[in-house]
C-alpha positions in Angstrom: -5.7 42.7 49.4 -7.7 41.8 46.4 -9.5 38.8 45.0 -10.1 37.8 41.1 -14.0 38.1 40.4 -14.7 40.6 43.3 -13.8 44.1 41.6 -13.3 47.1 44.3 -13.5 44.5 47.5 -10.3 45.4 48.9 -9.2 43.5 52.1 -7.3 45.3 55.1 -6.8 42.1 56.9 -7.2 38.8 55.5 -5.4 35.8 54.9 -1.3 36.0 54.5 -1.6 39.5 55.6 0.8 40.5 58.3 4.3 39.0 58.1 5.5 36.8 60.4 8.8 38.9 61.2 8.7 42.7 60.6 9.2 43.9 63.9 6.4 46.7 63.0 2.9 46.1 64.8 -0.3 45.8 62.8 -1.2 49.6 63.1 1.9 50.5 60.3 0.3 47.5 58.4 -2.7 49.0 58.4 -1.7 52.5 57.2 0.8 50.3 54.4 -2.4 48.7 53.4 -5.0 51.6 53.0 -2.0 53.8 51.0 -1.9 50.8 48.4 -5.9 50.5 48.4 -6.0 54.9 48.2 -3.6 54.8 45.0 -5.6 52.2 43.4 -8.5 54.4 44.3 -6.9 57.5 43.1 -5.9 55.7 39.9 -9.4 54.2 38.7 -10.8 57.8 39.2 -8.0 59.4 37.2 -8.4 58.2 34.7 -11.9 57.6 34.3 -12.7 54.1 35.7 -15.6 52.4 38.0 -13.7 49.2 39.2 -10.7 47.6 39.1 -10.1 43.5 39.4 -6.8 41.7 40.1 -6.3 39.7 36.8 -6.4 35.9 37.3 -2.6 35.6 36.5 -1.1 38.2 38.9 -3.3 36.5 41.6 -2.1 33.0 41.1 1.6 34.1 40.8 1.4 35.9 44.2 -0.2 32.8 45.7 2.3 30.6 44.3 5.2 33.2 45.7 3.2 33.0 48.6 3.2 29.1 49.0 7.3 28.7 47.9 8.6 31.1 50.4 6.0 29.4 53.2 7.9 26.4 52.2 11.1 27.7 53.7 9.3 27.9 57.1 9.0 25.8 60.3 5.4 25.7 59.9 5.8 23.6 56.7 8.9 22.2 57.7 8.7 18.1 57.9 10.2 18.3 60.9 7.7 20.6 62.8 5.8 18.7 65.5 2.8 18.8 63.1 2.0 19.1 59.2 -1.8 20.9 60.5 -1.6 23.5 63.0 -3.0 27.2 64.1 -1.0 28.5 61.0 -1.3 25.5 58.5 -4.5 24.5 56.8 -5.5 21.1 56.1 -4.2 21.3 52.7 -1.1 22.1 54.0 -1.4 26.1 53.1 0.3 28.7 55.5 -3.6 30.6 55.8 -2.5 33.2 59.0 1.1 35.3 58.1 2.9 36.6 55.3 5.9 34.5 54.8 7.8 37.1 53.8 10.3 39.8 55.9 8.8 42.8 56.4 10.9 44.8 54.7 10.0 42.5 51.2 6.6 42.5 52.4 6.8 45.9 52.9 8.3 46.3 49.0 5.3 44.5 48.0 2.7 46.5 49.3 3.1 50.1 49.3 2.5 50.7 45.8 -0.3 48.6 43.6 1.2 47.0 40.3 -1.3 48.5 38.0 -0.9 46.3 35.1 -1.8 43.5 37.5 -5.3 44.8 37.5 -8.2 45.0 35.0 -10.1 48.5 35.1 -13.5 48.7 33.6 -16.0 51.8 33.0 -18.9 52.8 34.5 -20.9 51.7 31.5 
């Protein structure tokens, strides 16, 4: 939901965003998403802040989660009919679902990991 080097951008529906088996619809996902985005929110004003920014590190790390549990599925599988399809990129990235369950996905999402962010003030 957030990108290193774009502070307060905060993305509802991007890349990876809805998993691919939760058995909830994209309306829960939604109201999942804007919770996490409202306690950030709530949390830079608290205590004083203008922006927040994912750090570098907790960005990469969730990306590399990201690409070792797309590894487990058929998409990426070697024996799928094709490396590149509608969910794989060219560089052989899952770029459409969350690999994850819903319920981890779920886990993940509905509260933001503070220290994973950088807050700066107004000045």
């Amino acid at each position: 939901m957030t990108v290193p080097g774009f502070p307060n951008l905060f993305m509802l529906y991007g890349p990876n965003s809805q998993p691919v088996a939760s058995g909830a619809g994209l309306p829960i996902w939604l109201e999942t998403w804007c919770g996490y985005i409202a306690e950030g929110i709530l949390a830079m004003l608290d205590n004083g802040y203008a922006s927040m920014e994912i750090r570098r590190e907790a960005f990469d790390h969730y990306n590399e989660q990201l690409h070792k549990e797309a590894c487990r599925l058929i998409y990426l599988s070697q024996t799928s009919t094709t490396r590149k399809n509608y969910y794989v990129n060219q560089w052989g990235r899952l770029q459409i679902s969350a690999p994850w369950d819903g319920e981890e996905y779920f886990a993940m999402c509905v509260h933001p990991r503070l220290s994973d962010f950088d807050f700066a003030s107004a000045e």
